[in-house]
C-alpha positions as CSV (number, residue, x, y, z in Angstrom):
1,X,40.1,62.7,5.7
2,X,36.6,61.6,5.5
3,X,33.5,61.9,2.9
4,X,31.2,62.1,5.1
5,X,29.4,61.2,8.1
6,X,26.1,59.6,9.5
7,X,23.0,61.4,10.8
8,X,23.8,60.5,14.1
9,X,27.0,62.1,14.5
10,X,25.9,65.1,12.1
11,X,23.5,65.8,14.6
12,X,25.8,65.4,17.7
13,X,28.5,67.4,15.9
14,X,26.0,70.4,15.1
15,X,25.1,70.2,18.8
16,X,28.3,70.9,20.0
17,X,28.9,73.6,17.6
18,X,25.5,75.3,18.5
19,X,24.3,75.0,14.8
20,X,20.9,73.7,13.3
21,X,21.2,71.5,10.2
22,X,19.2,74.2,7.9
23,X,21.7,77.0,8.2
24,X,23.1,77.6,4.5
25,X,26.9,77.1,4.4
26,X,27.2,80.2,2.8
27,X,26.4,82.0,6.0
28,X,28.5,80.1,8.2
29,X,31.5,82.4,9.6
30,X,35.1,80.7,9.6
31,X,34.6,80.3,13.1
32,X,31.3,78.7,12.8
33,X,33.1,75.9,10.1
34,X,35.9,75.9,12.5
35,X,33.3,74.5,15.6
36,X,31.6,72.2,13.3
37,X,34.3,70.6,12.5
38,X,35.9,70.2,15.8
39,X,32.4,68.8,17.0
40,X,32.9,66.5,13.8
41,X,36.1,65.5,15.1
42,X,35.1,65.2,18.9
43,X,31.9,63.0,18.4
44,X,33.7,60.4,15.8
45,X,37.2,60.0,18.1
46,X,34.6,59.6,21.3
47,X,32.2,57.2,19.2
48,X,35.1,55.2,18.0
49,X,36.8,54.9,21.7
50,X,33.1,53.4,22.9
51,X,32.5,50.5,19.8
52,X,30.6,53.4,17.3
53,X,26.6,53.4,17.8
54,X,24.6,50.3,17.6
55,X,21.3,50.2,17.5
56,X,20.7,46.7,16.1
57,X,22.7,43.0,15.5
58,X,23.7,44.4,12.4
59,X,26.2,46.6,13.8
60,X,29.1,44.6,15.7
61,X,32.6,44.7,16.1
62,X,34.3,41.4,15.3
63,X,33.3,39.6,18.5
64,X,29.5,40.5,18.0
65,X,29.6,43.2,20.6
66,X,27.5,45.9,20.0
67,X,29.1,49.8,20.5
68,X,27.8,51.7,23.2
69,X,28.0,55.2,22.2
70,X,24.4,55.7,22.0
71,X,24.9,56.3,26.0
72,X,26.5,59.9,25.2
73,X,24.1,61.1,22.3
74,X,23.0,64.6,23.6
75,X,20.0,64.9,21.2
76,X,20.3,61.7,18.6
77,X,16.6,59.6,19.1
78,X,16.7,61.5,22.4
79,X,12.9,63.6,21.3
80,X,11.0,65.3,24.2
81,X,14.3,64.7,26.7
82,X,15.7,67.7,27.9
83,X,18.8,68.9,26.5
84,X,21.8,68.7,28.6
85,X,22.9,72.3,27.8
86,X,19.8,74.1,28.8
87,X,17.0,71.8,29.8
88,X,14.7,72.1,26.8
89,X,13.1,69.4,25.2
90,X,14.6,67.8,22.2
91,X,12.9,68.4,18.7
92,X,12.8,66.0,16.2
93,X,12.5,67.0,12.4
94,X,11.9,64.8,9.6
95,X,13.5,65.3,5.9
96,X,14.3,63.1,2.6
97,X,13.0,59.5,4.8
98,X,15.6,60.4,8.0
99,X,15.2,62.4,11.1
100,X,17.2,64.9,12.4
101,X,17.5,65.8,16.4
102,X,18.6,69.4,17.7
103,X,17.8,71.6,20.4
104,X,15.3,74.5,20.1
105,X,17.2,77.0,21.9
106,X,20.9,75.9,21.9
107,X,20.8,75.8,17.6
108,X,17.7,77.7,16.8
109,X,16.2,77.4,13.4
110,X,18.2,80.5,10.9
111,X,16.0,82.9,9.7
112,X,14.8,83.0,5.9
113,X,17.3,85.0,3.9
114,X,15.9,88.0,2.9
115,X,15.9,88.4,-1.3
């Protein structure tokens, strides 16, 4: 069980479920929840195998070596770089002081709800 997780893996785990961070919950089909969850699940058993994602000195494992996860991020600080999947480039959107990374085309933006 977990309560939550970090912008990073958020964005690596919508990645591999094909799903942009703006899409209402409400919409999402069981299947949908289903992939974001096993993308959860994927990116957080992979990033703890490699140390976790360290960025900084503040972020060490008990011998001071740093994680090295941040050599698998597919879109994670990875702006302008193509995207592994399809070759577009990387968008970068900021919101509430953070930034969040997706692909264009593999999670495309959801349309407005209509009222």
């Amino acid at each position: 069980m977990i309560s939550g997780i970090g912008n990073i893996y958020a964005d690596e785990a919508l990645w591999r479920a094909r799903l942009h961070g703006t899409r209402p919950t409400e919409t999402l089909r069981r299947a949908e929840v289903a992939a974001i969850l096993d993308g959860a699940r994927e990116v957080m058993t992979q990033a703890l195998g490699e140390g976790g994602t360290s960025f900084d000195a503040l972020y060490v494992n008990v011998n001071g070596e740093s994680g090295y996860f941040d050599r698998a991020l597919y879109v994670y600080g990875r702006e302008g770089l193509p995207c592994a999947r399809c070759g577009s480039p990387i968008r970068r959107e900021e919101f509430m002081n953070r930034s969040s990374f997706s692909c264009p085309r593999c999670q495309p933006v959801p349309r407005r709800a209509r009222p």
